[in-house]
mmCIF file of the protein (N, C-alpha, C, O) and its ligand, coordinates in Angstrom:
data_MODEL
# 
_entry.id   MODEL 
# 
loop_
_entity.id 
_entity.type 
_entity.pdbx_number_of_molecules 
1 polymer     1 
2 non-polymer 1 
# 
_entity_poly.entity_id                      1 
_entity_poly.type                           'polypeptide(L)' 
_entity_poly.nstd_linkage                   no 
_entity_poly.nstd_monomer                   no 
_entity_poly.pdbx_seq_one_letter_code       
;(UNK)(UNK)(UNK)(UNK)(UNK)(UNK)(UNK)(UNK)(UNK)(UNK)(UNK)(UNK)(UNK)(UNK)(UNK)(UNK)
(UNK)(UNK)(UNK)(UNK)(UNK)(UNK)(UNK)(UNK)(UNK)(UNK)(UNK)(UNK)(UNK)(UNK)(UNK)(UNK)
(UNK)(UNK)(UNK)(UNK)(UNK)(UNK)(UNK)(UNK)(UNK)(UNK)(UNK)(UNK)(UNK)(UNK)(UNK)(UNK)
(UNK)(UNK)(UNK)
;
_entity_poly.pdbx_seq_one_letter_code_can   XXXXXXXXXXXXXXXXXXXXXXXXXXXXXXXXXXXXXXXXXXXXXXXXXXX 
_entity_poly.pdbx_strand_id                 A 
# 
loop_
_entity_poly_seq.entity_id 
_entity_poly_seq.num 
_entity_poly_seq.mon_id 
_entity_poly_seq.hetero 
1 1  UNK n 
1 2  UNK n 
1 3  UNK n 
1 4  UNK n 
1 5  UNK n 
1 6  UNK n 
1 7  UNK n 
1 8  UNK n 
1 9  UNK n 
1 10 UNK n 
1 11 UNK n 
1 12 UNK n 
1 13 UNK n 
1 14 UNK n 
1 15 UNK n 
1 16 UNK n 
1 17 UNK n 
1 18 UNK n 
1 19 UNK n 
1 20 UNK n 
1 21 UNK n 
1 22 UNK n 
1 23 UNK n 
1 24 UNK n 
1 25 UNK n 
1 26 UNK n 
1 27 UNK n 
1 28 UNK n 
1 29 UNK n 
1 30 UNK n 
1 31 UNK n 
1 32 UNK n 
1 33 UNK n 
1 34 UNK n 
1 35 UNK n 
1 36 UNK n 
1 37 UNK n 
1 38 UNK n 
1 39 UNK n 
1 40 UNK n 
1 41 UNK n 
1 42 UNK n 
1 43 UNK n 
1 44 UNK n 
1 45 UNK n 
1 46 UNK n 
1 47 UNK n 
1 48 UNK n 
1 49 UNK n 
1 50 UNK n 
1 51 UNK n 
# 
loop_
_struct_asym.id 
_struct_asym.entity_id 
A 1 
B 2 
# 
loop_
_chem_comp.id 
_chem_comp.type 
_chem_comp.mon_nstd_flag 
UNK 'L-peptide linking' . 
ZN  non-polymer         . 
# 
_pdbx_entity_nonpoly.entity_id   2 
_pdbx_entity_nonpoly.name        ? 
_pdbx_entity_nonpoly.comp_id     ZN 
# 
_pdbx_nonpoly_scheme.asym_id         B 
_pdbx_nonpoly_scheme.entity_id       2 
_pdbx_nonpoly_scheme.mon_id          ZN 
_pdbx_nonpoly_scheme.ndb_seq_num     1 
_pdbx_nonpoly_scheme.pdb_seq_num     101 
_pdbx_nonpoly_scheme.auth_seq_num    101 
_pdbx_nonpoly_scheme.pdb_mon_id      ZN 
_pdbx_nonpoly_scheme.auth_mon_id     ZN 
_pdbx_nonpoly_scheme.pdb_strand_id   A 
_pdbx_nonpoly_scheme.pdb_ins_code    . 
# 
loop_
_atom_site.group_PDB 
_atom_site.id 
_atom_site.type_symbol 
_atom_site.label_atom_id 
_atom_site.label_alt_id 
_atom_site.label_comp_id 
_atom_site.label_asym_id 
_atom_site.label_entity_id 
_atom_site.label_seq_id 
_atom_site.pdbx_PDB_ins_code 
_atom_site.Cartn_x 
_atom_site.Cartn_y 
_atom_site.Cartn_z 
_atom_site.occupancy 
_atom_site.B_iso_or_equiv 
_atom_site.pdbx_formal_charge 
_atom_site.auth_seq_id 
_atom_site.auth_comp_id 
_atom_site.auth_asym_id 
_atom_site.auth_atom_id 
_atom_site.pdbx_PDB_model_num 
ATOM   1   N  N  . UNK A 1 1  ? 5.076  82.019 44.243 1.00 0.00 ? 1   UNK A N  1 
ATOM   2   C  CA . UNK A 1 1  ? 5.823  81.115 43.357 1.00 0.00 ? 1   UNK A CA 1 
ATOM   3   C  C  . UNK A 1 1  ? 5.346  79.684 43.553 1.00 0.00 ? 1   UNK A C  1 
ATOM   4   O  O  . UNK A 1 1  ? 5.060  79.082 44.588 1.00 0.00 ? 1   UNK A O  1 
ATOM   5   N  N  . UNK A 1 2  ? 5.338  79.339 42.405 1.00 0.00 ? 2   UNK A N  1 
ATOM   6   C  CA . UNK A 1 2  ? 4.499  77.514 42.498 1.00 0.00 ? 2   UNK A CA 1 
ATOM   7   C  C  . UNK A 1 2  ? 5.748  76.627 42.385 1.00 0.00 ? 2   UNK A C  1 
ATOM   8   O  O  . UNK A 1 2  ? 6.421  77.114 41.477 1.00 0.00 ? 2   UNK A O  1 
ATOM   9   N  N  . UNK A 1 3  ? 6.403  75.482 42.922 1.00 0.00 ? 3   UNK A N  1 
ATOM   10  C  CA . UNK A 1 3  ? 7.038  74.598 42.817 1.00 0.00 ? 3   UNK A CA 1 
ATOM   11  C  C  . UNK A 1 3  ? 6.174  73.245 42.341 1.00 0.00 ? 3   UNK A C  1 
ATOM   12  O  O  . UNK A 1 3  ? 5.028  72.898 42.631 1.00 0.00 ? 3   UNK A O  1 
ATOM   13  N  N  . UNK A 1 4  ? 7.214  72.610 41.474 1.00 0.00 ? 4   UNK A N  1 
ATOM   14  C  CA . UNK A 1 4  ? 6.409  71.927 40.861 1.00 0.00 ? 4   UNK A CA 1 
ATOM   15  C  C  . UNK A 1 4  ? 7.674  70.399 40.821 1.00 0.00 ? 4   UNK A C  1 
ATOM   16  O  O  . UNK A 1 4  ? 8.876  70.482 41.072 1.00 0.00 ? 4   UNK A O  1 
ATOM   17  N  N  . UNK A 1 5  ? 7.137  69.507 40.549 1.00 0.00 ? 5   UNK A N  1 
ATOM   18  C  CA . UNK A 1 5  ? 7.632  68.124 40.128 1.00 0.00 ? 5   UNK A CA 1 
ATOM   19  C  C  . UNK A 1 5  ? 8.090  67.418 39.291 1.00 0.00 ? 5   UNK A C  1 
ATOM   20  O  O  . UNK A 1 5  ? 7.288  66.508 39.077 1.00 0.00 ? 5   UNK A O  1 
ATOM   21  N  N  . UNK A 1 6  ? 9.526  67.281 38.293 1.00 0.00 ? 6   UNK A N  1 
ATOM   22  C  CA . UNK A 1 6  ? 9.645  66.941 37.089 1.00 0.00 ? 6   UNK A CA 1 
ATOM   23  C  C  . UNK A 1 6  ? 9.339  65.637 37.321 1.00 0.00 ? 6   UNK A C  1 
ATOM   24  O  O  . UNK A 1 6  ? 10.134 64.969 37.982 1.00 0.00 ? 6   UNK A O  1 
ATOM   25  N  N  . UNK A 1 7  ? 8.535  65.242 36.987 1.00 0.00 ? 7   UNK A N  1 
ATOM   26  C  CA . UNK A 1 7  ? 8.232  63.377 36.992 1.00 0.00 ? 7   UNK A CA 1 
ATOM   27  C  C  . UNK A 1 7  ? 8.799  62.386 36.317 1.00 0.00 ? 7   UNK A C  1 
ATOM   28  O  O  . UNK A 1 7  ? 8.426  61.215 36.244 1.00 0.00 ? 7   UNK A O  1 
ATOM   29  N  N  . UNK A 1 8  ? 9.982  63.049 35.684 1.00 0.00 ? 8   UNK A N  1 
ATOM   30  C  CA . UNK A 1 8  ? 10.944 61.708 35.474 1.00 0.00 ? 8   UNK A CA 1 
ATOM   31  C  C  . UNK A 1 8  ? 12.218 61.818 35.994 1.00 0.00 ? 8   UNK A C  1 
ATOM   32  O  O  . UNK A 1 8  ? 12.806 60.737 35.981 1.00 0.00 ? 8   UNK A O  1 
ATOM   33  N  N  . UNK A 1 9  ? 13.126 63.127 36.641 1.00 0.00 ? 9   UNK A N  1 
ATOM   34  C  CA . UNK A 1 9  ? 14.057 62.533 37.798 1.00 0.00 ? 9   UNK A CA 1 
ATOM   35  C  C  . UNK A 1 9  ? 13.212 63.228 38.421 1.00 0.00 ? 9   UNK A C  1 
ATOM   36  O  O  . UNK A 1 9  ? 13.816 64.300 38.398 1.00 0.00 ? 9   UNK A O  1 
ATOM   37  N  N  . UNK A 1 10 ? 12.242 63.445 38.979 1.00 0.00 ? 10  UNK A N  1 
ATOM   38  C  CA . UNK A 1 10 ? 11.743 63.912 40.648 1.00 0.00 ? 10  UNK A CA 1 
ATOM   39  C  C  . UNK A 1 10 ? 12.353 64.974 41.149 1.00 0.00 ? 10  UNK A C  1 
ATOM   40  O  O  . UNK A 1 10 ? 12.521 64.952 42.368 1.00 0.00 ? 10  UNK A O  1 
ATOM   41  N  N  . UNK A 1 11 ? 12.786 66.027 40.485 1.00 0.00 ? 11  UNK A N  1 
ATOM   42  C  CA . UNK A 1 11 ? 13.437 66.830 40.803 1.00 0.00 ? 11  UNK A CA 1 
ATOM   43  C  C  . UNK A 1 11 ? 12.324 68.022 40.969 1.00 0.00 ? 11  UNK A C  1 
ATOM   44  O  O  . UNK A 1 11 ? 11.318 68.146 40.270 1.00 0.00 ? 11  UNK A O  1 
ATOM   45  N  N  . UNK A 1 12 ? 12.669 68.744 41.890 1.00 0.00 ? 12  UNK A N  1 
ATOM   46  C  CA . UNK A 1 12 ? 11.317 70.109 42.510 1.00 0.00 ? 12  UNK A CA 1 
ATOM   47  C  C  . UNK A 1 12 ? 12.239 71.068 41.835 1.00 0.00 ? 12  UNK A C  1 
ATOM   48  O  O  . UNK A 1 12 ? 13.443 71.163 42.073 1.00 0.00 ? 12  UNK A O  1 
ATOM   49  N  N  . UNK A 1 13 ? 11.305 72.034 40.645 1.00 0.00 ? 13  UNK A N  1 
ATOM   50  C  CA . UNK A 1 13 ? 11.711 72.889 40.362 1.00 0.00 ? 13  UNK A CA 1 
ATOM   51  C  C  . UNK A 1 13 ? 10.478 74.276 40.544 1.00 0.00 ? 13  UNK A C  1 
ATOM   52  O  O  . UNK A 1 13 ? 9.333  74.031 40.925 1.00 0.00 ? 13  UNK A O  1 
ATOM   53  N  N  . UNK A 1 14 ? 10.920 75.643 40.222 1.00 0.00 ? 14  UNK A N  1 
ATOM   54  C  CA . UNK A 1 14 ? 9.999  76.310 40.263 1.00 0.00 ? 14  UNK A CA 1 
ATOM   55  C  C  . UNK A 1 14 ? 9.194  76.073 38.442 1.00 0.00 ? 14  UNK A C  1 
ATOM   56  O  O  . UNK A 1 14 ? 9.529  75.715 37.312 1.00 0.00 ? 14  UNK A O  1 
ATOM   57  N  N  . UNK A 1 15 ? 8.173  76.485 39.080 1.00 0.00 ? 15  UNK A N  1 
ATOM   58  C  CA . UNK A 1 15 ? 7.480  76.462 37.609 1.00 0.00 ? 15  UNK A CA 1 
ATOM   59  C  C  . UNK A 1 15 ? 7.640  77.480 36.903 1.00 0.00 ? 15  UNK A C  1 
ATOM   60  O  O  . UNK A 1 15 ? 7.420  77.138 35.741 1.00 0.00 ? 15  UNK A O  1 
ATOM   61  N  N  . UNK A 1 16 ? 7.935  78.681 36.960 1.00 0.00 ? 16  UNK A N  1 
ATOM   62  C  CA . UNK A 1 16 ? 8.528  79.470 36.069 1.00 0.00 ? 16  UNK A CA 1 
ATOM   63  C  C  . UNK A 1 16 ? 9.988  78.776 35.441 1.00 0.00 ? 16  UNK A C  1 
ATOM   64  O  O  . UNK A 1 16 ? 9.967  78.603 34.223 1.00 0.00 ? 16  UNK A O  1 
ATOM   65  N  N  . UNK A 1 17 ? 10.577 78.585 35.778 1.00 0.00 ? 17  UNK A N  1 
ATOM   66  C  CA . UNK A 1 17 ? 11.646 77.934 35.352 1.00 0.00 ? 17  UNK A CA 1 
ATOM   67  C  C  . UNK A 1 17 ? 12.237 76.654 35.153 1.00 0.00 ? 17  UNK A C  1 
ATOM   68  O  O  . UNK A 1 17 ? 13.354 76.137 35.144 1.00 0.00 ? 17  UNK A O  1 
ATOM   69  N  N  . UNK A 1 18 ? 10.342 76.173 34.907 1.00 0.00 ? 18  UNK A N  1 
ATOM   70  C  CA . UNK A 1 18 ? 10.639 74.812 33.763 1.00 0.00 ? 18  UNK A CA 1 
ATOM   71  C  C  . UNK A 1 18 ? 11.794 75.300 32.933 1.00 0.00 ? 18  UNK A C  1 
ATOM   72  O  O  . UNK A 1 18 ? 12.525 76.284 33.049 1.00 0.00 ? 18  UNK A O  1 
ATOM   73  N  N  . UNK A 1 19 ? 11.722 73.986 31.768 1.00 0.00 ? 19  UNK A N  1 
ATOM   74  C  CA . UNK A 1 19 ? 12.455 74.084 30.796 1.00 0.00 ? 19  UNK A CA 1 
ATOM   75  C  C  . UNK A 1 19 ? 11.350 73.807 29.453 1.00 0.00 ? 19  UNK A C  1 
ATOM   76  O  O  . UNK A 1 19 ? 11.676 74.093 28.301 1.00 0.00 ? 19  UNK A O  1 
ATOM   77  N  N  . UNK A 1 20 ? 10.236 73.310 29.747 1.00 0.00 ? 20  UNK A N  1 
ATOM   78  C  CA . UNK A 1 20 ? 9.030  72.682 28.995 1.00 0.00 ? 20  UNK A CA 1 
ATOM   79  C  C  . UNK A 1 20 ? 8.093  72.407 29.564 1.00 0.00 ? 20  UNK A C  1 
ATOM   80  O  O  . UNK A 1 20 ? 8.183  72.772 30.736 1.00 0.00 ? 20  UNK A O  1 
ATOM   81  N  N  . UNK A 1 21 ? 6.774  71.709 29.234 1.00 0.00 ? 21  UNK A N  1 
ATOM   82  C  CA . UNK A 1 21 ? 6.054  71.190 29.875 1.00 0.00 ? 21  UNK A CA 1 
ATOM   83  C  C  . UNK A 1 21 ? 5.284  70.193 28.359 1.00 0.00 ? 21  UNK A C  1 
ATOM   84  O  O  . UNK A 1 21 ? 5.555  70.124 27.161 1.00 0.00 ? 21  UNK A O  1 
ATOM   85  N  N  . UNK A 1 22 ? 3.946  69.381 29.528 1.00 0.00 ? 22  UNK A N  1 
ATOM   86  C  CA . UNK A 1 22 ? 3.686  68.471 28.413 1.00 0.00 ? 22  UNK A CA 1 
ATOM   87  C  C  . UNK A 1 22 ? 2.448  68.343 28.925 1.00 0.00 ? 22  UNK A C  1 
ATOM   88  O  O  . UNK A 1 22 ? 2.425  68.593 30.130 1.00 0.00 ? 22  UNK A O  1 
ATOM   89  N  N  . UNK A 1 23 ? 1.069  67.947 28.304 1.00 0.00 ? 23  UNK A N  1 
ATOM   90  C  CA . UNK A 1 23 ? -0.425 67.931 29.125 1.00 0.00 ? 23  UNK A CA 1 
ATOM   91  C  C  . UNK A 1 23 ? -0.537 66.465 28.928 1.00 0.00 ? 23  UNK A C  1 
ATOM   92  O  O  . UNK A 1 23 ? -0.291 66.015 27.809 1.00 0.00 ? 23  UNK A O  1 
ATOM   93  N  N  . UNK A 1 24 ? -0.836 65.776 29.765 1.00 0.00 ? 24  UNK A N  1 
ATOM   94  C  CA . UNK A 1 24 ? -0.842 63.700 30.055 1.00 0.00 ? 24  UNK A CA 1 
ATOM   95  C  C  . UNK A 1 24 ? -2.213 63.812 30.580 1.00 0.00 ? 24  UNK A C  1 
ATOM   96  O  O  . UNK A 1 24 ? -2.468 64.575 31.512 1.00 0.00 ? 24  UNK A O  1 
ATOM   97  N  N  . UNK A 1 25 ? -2.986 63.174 30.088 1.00 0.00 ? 25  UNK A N  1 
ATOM   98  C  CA . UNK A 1 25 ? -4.507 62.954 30.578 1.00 0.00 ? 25  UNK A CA 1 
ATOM   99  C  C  . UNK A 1 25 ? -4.698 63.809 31.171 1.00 0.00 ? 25  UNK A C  1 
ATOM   100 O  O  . UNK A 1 25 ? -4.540 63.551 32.364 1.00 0.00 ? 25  UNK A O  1 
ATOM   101 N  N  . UNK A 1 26 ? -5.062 65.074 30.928 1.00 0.00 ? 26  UNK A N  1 
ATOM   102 C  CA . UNK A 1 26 ? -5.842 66.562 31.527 1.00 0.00 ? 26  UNK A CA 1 
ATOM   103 C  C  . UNK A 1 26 ? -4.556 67.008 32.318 1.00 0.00 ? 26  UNK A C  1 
ATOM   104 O  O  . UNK A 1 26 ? -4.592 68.233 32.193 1.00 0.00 ? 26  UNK A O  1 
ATOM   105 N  N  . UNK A 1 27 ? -3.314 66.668 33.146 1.00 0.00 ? 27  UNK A N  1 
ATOM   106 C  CA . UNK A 1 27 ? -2.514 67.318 33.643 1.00 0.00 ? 27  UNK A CA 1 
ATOM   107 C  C  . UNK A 1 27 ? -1.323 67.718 32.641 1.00 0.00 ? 27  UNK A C  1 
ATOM   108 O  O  . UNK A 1 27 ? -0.764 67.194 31.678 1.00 0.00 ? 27  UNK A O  1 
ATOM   109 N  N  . UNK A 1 28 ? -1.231 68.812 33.301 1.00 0.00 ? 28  UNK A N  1 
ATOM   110 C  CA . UNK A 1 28 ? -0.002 69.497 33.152 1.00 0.00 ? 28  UNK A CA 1 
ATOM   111 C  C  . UNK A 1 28 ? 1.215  69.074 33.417 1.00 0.00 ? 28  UNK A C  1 
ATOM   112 O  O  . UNK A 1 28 ? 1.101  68.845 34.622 1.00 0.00 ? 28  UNK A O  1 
ATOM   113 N  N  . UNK A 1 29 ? 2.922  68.656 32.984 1.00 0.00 ? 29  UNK A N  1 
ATOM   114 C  CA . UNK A 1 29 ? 3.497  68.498 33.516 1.00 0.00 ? 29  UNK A CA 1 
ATOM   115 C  C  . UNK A 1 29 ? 4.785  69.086 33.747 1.00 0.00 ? 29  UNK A C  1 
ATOM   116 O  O  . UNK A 1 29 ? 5.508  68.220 33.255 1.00 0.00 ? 29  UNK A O  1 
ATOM   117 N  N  . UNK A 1 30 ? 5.176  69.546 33.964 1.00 0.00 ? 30  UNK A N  1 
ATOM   118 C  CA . UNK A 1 30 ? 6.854  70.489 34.183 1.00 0.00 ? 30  UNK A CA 1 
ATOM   119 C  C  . UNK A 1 30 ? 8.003  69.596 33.864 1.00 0.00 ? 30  UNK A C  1 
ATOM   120 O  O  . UNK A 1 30 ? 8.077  68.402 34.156 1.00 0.00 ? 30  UNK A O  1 
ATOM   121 N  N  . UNK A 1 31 ? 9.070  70.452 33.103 1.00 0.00 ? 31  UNK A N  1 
ATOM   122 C  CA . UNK A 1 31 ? 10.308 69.470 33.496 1.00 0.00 ? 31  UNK A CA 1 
ATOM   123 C  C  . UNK A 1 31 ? 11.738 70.439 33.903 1.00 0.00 ? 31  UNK A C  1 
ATOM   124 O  O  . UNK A 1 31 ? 11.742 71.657 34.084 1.00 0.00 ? 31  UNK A O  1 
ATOM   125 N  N  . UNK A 1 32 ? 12.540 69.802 33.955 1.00 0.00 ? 32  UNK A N  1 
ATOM   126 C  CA . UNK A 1 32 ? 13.748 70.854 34.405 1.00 0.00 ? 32  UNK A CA 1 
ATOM   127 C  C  . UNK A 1 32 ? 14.711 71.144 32.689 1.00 0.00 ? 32  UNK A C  1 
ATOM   128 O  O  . UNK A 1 32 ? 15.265 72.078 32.109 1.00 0.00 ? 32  UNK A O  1 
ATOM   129 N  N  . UNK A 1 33 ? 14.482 69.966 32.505 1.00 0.00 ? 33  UNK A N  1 
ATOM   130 C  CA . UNK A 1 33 ? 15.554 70.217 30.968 1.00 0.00 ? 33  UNK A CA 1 
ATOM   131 C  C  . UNK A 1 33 ? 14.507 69.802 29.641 1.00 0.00 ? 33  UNK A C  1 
ATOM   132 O  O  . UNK A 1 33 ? 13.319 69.486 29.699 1.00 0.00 ? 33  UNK A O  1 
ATOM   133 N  N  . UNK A 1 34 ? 15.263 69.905 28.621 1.00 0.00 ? 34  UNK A N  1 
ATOM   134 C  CA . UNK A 1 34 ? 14.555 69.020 27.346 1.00 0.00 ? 34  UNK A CA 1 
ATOM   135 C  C  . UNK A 1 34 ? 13.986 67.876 27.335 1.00 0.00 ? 34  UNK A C  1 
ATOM   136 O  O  . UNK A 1 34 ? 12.885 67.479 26.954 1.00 0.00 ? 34  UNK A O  1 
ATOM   137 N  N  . UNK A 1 35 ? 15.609 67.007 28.183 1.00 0.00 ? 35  UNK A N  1 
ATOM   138 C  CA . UNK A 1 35 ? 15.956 65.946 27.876 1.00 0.00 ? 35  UNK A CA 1 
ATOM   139 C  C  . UNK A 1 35 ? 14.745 64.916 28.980 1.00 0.00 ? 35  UNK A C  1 
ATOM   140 O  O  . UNK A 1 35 ? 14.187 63.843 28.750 1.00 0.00 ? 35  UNK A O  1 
ATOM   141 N  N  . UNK A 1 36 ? 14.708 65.804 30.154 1.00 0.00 ? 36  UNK A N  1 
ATOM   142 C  CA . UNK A 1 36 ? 13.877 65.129 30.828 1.00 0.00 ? 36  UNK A CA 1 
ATOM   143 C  C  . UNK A 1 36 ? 11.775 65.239 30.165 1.00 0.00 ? 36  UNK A C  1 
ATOM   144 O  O  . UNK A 1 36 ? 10.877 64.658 30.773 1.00 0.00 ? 36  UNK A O  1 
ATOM   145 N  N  . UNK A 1 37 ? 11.536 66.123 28.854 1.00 0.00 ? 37  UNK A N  1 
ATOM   146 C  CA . UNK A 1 37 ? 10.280 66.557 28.494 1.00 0.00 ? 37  UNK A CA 1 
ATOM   147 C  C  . UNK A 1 37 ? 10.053 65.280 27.402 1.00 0.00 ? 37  UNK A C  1 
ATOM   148 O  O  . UNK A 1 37 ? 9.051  64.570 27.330 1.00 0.00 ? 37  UNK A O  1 
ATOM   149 N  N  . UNK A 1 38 ? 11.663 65.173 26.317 1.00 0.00 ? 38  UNK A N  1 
ATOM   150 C  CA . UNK A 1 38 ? 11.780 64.182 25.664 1.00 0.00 ? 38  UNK A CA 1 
ATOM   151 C  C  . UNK A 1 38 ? 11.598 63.559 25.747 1.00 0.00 ? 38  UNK A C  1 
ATOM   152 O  O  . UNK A 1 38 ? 10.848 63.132 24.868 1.00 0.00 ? 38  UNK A O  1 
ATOM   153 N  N  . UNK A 1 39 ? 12.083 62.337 27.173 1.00 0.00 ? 39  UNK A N  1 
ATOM   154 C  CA . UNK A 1 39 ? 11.363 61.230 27.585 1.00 0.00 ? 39  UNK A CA 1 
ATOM   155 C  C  . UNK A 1 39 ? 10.491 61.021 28.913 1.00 0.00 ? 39  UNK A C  1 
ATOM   156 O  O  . UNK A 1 39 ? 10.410 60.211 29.836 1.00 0.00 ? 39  UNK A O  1 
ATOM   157 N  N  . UNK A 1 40 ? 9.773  62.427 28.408 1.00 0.00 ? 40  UNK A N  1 
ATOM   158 C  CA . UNK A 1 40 ? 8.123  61.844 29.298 1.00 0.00 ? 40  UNK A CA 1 
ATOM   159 C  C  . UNK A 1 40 ? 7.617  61.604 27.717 1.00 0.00 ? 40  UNK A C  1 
ATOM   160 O  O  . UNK A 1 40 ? 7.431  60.448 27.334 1.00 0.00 ? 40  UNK A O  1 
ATOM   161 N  N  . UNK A 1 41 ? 7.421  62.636 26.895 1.00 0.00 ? 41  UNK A N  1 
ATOM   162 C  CA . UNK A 1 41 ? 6.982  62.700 25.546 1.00 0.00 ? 41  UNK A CA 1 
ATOM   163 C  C  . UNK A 1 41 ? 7.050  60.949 25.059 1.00 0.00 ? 41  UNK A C  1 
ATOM   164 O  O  . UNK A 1 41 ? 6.093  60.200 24.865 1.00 0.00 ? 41  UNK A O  1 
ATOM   165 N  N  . UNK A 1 42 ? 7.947  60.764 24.994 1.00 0.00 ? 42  UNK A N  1 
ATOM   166 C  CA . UNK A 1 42 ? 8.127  59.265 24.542 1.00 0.00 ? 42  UNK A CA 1 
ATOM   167 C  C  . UNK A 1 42 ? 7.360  58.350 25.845 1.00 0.00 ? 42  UNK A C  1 
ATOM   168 O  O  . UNK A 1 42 ? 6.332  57.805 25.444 1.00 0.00 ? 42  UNK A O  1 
ATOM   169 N  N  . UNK A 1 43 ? 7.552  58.188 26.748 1.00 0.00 ? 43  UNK A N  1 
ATOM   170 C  CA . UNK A 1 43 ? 6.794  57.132 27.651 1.00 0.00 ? 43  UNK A CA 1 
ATOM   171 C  C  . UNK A 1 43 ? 5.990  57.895 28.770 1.00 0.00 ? 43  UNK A C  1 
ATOM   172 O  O  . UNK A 1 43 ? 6.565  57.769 29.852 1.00 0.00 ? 43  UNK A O  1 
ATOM   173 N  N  . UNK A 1 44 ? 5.003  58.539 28.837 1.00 0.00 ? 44  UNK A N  1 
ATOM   174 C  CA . UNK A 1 44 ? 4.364  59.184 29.573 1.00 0.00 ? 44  UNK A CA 1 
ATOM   175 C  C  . UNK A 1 44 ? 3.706  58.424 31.192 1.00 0.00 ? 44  UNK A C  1 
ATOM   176 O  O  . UNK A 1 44 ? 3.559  58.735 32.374 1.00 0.00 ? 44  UNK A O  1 
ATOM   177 N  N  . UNK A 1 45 ? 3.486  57.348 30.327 1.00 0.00 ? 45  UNK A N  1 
ATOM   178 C  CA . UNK A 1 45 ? 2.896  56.285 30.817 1.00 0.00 ? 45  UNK A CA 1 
ATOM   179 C  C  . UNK A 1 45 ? 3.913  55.881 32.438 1.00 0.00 ? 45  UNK A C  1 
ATOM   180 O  O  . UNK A 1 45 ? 3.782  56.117 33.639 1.00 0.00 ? 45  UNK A O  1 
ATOM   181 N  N  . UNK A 1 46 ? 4.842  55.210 31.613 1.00 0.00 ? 46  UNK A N  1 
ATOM   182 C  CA . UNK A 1 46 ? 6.423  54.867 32.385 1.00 0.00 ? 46  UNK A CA 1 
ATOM   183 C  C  . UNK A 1 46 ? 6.890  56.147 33.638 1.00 0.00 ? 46  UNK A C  1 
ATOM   184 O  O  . UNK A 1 46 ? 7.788  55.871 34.433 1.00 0.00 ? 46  UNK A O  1 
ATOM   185 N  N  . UNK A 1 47 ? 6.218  57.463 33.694 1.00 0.00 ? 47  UNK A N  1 
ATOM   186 C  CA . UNK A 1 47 ? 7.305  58.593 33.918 1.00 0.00 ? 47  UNK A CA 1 
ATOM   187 C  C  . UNK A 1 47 ? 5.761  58.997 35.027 1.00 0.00 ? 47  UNK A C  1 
ATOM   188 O  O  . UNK A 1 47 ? 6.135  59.393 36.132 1.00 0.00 ? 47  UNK A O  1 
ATOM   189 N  N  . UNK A 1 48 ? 4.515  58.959 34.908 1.00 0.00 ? 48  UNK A N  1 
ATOM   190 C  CA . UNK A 1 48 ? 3.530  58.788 35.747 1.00 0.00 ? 48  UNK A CA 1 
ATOM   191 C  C  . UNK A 1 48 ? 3.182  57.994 36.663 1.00 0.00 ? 48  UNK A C  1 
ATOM   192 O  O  . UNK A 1 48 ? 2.820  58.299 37.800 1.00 0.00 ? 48  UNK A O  1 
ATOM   193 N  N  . UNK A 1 49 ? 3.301  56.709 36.094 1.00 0.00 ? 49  UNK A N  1 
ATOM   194 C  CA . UNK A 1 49 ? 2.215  55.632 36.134 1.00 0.00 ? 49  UNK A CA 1 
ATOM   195 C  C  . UNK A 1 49 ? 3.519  54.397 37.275 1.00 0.00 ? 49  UNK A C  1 
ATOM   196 O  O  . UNK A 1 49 ? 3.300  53.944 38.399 1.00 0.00 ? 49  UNK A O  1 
ATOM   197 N  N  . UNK A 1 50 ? 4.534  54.241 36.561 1.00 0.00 ? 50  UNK A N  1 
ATOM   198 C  CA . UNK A 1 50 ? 5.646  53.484 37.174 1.00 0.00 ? 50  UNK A CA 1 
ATOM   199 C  C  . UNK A 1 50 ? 6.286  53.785 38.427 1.00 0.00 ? 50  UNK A C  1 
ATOM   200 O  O  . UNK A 1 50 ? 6.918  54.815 38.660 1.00 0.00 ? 50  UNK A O  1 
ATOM   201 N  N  . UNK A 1 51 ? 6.107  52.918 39.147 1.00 0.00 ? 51  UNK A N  1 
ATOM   202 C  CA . UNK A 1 51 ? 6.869  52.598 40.627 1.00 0.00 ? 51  UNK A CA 1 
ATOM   203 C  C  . UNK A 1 51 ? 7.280  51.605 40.808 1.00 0.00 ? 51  UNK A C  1 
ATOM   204 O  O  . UNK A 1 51 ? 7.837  51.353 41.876 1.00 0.00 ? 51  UNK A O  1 
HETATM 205 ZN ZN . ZN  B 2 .  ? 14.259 66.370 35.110 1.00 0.00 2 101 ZN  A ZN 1 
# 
């Protein structure tokens, strides 16, 4: 089983049981809900890139 990283709350989920995913400059990304796929979709940048 792969665990994976929703990158906008940081939450470790398994990757089977994303809720979505989204591809950002060649990566792959997981999320736990919609709501968190919605706004990577909208600011990808912000949800990667921001610290
Ligand atoms: Zn999330």
């Amino acid at each position: 089983m792969a665990s994976v990283t929703d990158p906008v709350c940081g939450m470790t989920i398994e990757q089977s049981a994303a809720a979505g995913s989204a591809t950002h400059e060649g990566v792959i990304y997981y999320f736990c809900s919609p709501a968190c796929q919605e706004r990577f979709e909208a600011e990808p940048d912000t949800c990667v890139g921001g610290r």
